[in-house]
N, C-alpha and C positions, 0 to 999 in steps of 0.2 A: 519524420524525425525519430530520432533514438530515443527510447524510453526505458532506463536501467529497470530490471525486472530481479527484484528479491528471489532470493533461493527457492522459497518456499511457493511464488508463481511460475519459475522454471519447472519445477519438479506437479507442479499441477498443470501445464501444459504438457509436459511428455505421456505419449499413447502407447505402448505395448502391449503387444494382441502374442501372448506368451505359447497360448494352442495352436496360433497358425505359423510359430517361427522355426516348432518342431522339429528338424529332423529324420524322420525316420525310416526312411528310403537304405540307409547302406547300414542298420541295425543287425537286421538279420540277415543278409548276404550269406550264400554262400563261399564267394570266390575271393573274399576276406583273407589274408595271410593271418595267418595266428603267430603269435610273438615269438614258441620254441620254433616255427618254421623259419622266422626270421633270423631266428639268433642262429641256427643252423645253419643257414647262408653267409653269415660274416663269419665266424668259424670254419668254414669248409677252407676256407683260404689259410685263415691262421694258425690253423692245427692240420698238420700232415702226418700226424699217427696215423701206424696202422690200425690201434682203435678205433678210432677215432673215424678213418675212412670206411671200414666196415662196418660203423653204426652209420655212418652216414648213408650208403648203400641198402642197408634196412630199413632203414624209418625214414630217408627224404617222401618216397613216393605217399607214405601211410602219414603226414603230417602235413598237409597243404592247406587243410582246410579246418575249421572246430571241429564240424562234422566229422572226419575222417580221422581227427586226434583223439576225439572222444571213445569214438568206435575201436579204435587202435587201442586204446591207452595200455591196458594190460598188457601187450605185445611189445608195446615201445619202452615200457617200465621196466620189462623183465631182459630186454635189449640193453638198456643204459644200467643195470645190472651186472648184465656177464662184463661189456665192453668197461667199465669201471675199475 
């Protein structure tokens, strides 16, 4: 038989085990797209400047990953500079 259960015994029968719902498998990834990689990819279509291709040409290969943007940054910074 159905037995209406108050709010207050709903929310005392719910279990969440919050350390084991974690996550944490694709945190630190390498092979992760980073977001200026992404936005580089919908742009590469909608902007056909010569700018625009020539930066893309330098900094696609150097922005793939965090890793490699990090490592890059000064060289990509000083890239979306001249091409600016």
């Amino acid at each position: 038989t159905f037995r209406f259960l108050t709010f207050a015994e709903r929310l005392s029968n719910v279990n969440i085990d919050v350390i084991h719902r974690i996550d944490r498998t694709g945190s630190y990834e390498e092979e992760v797209e980073t977001h200026f990689s992404e936005g580089l990819t919908k742009w590469r279509d909608l902007n056909l400047t010569e700018h625009f291709t020539t930066f893309m040409k330098e900094v696609a290969n150097k922005s793939q990953s965090f890793n490699m943007l990090v490592f890059h940054q000064k060289f990509i910074v000083e890239t979306l500079k001249t091409h600016l």
